[in-house]
SELO-739428 format. One record per residue: residue number from 1; z, y, x of N, C-alpha, C in turn. Coordinates in steps of 0.001 Angstrom, whole numbers, plus 500000, padded with zeros to 6 digits. Atoms other than C-alpha are relative to their C-alpha. Layout:
<pt><resi>NUM</resi><n_w>Z</n_w><n_v>Y</n_v><n_u>X</n_u><ca_w>Z</ca_w><ca_v>Y</ca_v><ca_u>X</ca_u><c_w>Z</c_w><c_v>Y</c_v><c_u>X</c_u></pt>
...
REM end
This chain:
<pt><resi>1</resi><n_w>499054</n_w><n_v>500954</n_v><n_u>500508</n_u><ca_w>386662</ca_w><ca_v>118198</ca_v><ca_u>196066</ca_u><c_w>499972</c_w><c_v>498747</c_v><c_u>500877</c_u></pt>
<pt><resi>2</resi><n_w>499428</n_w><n_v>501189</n_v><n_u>499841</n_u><ca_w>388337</ca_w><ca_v>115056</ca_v><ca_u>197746</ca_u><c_w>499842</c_w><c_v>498996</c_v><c_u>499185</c_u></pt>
<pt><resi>3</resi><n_w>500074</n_w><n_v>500859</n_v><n_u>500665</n_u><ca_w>387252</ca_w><ca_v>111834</ca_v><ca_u>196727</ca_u><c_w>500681</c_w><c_v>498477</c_v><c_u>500543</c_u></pt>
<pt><resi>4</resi><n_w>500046</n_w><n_v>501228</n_v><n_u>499731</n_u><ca_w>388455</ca_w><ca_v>108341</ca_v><ca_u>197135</ca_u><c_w>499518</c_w><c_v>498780</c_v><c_u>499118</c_u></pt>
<pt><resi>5</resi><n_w>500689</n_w><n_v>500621</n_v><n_u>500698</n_u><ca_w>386298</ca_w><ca_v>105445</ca_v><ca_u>196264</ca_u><c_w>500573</c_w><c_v>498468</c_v><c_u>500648</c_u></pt>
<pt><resi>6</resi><n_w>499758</n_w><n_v>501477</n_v><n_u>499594</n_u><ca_w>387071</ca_w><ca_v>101529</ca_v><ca_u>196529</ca_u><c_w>498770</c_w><c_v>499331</c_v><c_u>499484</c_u></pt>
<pt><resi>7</resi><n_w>501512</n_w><n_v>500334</n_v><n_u>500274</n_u><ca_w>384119</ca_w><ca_v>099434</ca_v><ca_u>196833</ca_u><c_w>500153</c_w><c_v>498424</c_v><c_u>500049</c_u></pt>
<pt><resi>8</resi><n_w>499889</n_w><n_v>501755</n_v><n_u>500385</n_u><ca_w>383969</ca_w><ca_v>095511</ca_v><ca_u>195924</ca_u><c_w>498189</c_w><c_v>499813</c_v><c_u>500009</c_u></pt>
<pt><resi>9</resi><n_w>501170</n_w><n_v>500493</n_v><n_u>499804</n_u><ca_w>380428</ca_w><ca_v>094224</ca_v><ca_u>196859</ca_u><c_w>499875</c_w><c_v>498463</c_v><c_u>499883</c_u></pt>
<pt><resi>10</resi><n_w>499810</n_w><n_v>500998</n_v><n_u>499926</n_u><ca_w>379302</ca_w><ca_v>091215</ca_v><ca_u>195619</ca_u><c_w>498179</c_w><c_v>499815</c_v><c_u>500018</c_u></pt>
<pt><resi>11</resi><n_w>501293</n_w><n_v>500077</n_v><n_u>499722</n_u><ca_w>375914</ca_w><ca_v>089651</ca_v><ca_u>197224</ca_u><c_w>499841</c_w><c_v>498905</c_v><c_u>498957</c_u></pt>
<pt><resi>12</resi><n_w>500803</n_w><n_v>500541</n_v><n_u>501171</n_u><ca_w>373494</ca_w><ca_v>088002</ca_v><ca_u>194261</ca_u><c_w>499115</c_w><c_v>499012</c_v><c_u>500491</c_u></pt>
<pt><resi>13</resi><n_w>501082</n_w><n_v>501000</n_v><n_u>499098</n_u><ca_w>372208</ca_w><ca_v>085398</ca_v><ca_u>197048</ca_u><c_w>500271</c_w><c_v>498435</c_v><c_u>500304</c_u></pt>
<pt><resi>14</resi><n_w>499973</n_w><n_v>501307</n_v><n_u>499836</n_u><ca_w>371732</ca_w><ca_v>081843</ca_v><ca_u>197833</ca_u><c_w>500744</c_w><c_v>499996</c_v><c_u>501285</c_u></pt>
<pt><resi>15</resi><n_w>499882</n_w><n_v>500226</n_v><n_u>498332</n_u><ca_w>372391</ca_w><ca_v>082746</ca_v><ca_u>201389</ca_u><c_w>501751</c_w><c_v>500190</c_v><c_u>500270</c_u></pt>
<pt><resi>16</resi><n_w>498639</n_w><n_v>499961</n_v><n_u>499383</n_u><ca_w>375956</ca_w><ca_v>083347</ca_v><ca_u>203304</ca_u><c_w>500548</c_w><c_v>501595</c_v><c_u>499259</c_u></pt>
<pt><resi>17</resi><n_w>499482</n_w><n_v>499046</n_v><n_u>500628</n_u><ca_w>377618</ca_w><ca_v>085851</ca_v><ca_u>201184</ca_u><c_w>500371</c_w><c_v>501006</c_v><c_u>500721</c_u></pt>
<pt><resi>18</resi><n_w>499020</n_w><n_v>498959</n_v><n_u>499312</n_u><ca_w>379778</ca_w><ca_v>087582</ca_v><ca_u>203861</ca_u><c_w>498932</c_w><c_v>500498</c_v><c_u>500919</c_u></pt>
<pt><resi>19</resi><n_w>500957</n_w><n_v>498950</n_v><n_u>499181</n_u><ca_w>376865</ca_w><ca_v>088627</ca_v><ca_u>206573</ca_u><c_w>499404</c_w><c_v>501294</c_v><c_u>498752</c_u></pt>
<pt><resi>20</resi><n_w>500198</n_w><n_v>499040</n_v><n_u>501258</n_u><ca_w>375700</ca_w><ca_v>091015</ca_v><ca_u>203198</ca_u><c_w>501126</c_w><c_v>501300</c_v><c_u>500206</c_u></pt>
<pt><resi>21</resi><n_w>499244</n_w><n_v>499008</n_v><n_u>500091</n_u><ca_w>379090</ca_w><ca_v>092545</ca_v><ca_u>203041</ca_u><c_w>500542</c_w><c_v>500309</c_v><c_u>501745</c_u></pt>
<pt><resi>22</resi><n_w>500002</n_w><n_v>498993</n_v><n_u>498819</n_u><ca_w>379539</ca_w><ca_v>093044</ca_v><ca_u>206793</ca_u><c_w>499042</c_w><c_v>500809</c_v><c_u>500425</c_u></pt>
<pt><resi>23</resi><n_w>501241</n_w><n_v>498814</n_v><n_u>499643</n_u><ca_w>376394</ca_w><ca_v>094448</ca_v><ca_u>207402</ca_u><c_w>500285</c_w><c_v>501508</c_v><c_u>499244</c_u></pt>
<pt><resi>24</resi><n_w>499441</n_w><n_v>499284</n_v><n_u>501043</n_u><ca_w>377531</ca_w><ca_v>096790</ca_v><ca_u>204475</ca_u><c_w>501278</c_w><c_v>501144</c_v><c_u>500806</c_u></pt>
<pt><resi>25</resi><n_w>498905</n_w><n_v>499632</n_v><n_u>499101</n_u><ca_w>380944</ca_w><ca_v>097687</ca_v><ca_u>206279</ca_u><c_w>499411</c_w><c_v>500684</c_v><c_u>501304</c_u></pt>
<pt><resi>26</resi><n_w>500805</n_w><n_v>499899</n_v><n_u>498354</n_u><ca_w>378702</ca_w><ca_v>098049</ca_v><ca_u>209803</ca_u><c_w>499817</c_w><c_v>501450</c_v><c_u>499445</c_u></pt>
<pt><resi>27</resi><n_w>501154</n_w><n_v>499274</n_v><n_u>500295</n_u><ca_w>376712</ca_w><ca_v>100907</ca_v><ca_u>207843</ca_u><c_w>501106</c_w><c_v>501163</c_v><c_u>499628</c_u></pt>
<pt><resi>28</resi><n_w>499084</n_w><n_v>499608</n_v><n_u>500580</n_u><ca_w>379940</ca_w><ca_v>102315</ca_v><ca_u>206208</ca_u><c_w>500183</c_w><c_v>501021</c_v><c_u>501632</c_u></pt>
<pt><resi>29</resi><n_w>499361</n_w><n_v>499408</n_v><n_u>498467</n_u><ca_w>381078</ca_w><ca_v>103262</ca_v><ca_u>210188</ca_u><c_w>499162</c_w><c_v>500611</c_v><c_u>500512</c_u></pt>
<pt><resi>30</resi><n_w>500909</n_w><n_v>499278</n_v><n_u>499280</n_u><ca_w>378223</ca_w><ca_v>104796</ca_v><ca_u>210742</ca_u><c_w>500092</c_w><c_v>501711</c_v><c_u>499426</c_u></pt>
<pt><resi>31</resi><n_w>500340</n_w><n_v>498654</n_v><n_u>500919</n_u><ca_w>378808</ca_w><ca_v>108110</ca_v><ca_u>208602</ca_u><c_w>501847</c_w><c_v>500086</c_v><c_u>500670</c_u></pt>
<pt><resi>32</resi><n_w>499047</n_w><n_v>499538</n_v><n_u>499103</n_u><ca_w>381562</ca_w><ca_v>110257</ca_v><ca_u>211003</ca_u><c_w>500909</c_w><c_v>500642</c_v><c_u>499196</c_u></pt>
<pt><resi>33</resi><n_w>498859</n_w><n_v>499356</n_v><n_u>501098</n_u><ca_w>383285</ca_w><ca_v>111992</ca_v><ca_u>207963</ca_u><c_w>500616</c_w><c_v>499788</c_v><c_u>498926</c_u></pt>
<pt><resi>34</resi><n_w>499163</n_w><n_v>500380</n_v><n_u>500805</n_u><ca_w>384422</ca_w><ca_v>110000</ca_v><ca_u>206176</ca_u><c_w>501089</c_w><c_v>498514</c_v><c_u>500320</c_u></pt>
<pt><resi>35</resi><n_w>498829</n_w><n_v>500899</n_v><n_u>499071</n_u><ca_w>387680</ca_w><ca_v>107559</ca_v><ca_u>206867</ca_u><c_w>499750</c_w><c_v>498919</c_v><c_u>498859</c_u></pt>
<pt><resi>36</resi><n_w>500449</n_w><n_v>501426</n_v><n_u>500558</n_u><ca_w>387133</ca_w><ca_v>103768</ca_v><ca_u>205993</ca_u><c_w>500851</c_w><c_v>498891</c_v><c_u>500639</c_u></pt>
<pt><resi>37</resi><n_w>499692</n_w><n_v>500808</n_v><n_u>499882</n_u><ca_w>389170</ca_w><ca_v>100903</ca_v><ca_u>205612</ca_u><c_w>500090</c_w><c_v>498455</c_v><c_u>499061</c_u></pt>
<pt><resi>38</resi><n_w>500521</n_w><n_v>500816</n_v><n_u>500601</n_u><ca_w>388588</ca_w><ca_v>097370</ca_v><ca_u>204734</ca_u><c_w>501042</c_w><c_v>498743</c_v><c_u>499734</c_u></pt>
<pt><resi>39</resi><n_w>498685</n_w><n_v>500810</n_v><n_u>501000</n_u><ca_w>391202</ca_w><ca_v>094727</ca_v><ca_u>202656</ca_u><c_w>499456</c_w><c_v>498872</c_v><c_u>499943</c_u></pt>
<pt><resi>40</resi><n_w>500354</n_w><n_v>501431</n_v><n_u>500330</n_u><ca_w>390723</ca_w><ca_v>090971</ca_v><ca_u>202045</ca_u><c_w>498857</c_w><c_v>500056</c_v><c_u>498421</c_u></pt>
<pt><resi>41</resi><n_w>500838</n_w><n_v>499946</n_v><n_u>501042</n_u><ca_w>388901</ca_w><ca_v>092289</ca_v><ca_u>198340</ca_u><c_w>499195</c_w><c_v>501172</c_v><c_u>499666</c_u></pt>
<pt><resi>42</resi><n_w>500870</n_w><n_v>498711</n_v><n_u>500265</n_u><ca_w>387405</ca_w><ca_v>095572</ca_v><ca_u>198879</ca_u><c_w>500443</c_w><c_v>500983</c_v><c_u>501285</c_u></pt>
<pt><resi>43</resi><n_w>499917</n_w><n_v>499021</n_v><n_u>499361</n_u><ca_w>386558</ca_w><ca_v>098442</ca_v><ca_u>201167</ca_u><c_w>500230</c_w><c_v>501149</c_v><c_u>499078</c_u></pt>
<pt><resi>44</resi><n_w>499500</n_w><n_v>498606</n_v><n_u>500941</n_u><ca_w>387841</ca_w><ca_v>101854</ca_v><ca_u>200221</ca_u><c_w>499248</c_w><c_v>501180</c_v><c_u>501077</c_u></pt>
<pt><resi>45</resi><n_w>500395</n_w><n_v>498528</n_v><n_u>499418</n_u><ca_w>386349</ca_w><ca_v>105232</ca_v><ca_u>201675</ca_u><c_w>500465</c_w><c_v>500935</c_v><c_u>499458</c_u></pt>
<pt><resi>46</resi><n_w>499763</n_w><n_v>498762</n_v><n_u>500157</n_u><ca_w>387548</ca_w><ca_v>108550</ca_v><ca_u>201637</ca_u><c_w>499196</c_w><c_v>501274</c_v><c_u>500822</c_u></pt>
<pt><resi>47</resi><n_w>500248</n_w><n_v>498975</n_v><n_u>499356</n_u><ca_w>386372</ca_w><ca_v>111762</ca_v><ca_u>202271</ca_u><c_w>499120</c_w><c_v>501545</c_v><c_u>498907</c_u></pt>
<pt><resi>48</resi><n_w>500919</n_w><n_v>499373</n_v><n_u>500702</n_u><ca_w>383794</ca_w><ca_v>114744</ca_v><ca_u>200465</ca_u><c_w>499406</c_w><c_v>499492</c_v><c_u>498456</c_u></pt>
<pt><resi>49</resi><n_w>500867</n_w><n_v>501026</n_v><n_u>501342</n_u><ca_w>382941</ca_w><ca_v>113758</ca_v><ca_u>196507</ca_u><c_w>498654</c_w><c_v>499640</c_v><c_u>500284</c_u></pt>
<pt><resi>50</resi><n_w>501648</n_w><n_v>499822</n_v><n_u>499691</n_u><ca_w>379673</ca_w><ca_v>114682</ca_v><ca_u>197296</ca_u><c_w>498775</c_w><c_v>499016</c_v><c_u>500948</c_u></pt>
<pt><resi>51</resi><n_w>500231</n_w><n_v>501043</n_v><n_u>498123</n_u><ca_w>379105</ca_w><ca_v>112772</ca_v><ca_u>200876</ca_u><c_w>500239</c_w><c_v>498607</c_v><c_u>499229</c_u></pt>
<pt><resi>52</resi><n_w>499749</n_w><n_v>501369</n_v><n_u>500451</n_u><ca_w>380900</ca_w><ca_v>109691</ca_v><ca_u>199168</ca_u><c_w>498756</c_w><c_v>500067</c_v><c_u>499298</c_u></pt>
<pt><resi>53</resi><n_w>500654</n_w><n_v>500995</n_v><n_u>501167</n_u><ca_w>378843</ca_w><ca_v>109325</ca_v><ca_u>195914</ca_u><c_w>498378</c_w><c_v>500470</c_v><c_u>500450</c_u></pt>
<pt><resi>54</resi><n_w>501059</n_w><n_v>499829</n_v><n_u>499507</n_u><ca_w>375402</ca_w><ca_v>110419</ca_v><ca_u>198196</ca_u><c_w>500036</c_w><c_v>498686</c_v><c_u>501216</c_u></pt>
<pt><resi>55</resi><n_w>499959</n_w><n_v>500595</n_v><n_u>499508</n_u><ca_w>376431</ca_w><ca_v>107706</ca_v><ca_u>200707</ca_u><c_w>500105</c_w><c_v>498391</c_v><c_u>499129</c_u></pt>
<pt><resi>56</resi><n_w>500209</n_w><n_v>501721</n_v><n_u>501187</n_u><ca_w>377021</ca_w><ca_v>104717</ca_v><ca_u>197551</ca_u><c_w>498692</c_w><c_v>499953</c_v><c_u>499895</c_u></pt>
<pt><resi>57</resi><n_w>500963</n_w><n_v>499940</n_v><n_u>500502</n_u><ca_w>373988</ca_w><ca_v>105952</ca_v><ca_u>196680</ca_u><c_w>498581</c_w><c_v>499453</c_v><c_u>501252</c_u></pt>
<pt><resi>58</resi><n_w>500761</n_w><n_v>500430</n_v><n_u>498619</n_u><ca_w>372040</ca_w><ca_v>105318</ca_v><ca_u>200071</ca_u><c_w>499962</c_w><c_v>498638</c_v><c_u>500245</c_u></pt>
<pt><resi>59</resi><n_w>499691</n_w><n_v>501584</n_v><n_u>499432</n_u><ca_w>373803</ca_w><ca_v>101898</ca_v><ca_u>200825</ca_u><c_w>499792</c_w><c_v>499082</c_v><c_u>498973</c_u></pt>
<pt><resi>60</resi><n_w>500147</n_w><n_v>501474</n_v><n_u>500640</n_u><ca_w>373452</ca_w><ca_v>100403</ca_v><ca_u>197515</ca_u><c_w>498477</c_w><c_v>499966</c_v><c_u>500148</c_u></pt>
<pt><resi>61</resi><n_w>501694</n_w><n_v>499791</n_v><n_u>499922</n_u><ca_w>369649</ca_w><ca_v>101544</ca_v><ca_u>197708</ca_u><c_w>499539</c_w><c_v>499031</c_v><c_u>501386</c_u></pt>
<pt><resi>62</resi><n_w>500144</n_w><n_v>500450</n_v><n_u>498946</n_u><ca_w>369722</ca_w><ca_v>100208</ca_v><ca_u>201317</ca_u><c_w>500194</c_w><c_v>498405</c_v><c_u>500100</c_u></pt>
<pt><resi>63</resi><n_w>499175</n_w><n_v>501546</n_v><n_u>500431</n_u><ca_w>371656</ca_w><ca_v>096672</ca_v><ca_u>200238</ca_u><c_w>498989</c_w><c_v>499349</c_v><c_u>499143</c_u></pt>
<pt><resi>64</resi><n_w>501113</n_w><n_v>500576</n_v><n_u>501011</n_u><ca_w>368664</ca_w><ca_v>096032</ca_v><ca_u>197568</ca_u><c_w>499280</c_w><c_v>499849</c_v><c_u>500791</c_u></pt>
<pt><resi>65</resi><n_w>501177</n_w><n_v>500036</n_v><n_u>499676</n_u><ca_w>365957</ca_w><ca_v>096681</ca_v><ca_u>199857</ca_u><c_w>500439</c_w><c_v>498756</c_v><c_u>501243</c_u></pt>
<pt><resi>66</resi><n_w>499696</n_w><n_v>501521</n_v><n_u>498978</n_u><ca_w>367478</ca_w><ca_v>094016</ca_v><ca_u>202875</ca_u><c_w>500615</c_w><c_v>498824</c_v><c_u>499300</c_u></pt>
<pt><resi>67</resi><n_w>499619</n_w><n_v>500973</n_v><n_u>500372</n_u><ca_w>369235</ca_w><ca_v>091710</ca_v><ca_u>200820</ca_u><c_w>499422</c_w><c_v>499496</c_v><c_u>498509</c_u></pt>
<pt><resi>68</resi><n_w>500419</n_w><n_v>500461</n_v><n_u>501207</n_u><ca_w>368198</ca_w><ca_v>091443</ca_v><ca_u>197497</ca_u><c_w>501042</c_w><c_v>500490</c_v><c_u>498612</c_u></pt>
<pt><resi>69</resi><n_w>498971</n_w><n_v>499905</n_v><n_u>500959</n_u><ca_w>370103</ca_w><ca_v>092073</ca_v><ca_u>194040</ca_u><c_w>501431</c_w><c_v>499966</c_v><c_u>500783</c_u></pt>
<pt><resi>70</resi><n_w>498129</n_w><n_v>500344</n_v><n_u>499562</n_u><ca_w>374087</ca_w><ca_v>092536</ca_v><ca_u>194498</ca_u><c_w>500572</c_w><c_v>500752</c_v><c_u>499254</c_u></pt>
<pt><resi>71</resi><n_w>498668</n_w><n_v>499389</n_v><n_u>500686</n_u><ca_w>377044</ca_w><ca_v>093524</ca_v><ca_u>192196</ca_u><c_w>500568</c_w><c_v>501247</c_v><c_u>500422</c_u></pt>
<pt><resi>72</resi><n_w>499167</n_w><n_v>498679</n_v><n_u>499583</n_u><ca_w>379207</ca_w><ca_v>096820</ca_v><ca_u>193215</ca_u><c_w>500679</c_w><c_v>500175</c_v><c_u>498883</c_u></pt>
<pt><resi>73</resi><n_w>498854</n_w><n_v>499436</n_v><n_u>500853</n_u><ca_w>382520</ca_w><ca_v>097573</ca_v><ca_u>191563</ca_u><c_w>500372</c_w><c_v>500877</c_v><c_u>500501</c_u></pt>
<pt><resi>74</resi><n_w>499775</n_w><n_v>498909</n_v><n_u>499131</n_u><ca_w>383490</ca_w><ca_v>100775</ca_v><ca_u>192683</ca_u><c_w>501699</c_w><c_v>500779</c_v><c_u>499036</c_u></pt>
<pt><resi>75</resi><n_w>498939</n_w><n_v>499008</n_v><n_u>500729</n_u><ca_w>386895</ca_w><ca_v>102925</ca_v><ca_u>191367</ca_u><c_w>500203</c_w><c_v>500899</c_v><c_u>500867</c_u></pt>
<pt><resi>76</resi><n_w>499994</n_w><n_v>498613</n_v><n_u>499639</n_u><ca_w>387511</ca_w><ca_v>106606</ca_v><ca_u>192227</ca_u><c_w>501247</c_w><c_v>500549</c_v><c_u>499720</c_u></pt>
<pt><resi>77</resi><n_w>498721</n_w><n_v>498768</n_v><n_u>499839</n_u><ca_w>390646</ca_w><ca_v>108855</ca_v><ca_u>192446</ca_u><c_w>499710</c_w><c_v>500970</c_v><c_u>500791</c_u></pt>
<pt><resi>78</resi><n_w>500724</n_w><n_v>498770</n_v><n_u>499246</n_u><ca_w>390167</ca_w><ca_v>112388</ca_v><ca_u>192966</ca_u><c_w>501296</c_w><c_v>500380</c_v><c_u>501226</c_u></pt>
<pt><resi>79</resi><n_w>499087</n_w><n_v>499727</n_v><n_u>498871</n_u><ca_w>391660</ca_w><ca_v>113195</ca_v><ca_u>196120</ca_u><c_w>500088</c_w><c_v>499290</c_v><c_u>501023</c_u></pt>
<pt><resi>80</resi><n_w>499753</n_w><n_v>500682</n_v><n_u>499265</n_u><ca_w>391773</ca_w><ca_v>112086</ca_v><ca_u>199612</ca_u><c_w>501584</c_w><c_v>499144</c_v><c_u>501040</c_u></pt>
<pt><resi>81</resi><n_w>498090</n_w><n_v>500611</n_v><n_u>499743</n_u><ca_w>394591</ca_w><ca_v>109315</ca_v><ca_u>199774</ca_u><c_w>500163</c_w><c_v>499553</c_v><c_u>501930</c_u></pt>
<pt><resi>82</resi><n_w>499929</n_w><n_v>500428</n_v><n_u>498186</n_u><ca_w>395460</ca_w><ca_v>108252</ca_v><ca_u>203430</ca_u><c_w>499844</c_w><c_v>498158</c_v><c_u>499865</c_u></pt>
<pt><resi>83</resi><n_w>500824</n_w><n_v>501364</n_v><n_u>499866</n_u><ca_w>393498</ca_w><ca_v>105020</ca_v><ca_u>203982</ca_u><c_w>501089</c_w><c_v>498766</c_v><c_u>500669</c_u></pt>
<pt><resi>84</resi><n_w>499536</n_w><n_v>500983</n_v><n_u>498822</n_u><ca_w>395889</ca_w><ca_v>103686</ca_v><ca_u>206324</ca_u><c_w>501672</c_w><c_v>499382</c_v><c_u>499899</c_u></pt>
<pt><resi>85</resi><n_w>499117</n_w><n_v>500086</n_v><n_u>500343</n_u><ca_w>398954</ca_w><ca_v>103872</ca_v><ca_u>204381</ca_u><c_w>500769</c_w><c_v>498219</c_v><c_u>499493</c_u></pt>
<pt><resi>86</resi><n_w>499733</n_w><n_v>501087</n_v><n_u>500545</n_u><ca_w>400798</ca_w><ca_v>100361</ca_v><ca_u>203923</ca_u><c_w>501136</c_w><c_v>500212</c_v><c_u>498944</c_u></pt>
<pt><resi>87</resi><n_w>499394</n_w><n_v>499827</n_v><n_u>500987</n_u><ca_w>402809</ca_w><ca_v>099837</ca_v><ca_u>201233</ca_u><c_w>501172</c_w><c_v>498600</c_v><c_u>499760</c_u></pt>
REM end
C-alpha cells in the first residue's frame, strides 16, 4: 500500500527553532524511495506505508536523541499523491 504522510514538526527548545526542522528535512533526503516536498507549514512524504511509518519512526526517535523533546503533527492519505502537484 501507498502512503502519503504530511509532517508539521515543532522543536520544544530554547534554541533556534528552524536548524531542528532543517536538520529534519536534511535526513528526510536521505531515504531514496520515497518523494519529499517541503511548504512554508509542513513537509509531506510519499511513498511505501511501511517505509513511511518505519522512517517517522526513526527520525522522531533520532529528533529526541539530538535535540531534545519536539511536537509532530502528522496526517495520512492512503495513496501516493504526486508531491509536486500545484494547485
Amino acid at each position: 500500500m501507498k502512503l502519503t504522510a504530511e509532517i508539521s514538526m515543532y522543536p520544544l527548545t530554547e534554541s533556534d527553532y528552524k536548524e531542528p526542522i532543517r536538520w529534519l528535512i536534511k535526513r528526510l533526503d536521505s531515504y531514496p524511495n520515497i518523494q519529499r516536498v517541503t511548504h512554508s507549514l509542513a513537509t509531506q512524504i510519499s511513498g511505501d506505508c511501511d517505509e513511511i511509518m518505519q522512517i517517522l519512526a526513526t527520525e522522531m526517535k533520532a529528533t529526541d536523541e539530538k535535540w531534545g523533546k519536539a511536537m509532530f503533527v502528522c496526517k495520512f492519505v492512503e495513496g501516493e499523491l504526486d508531491l509536486n502537484r500545484r494547485t
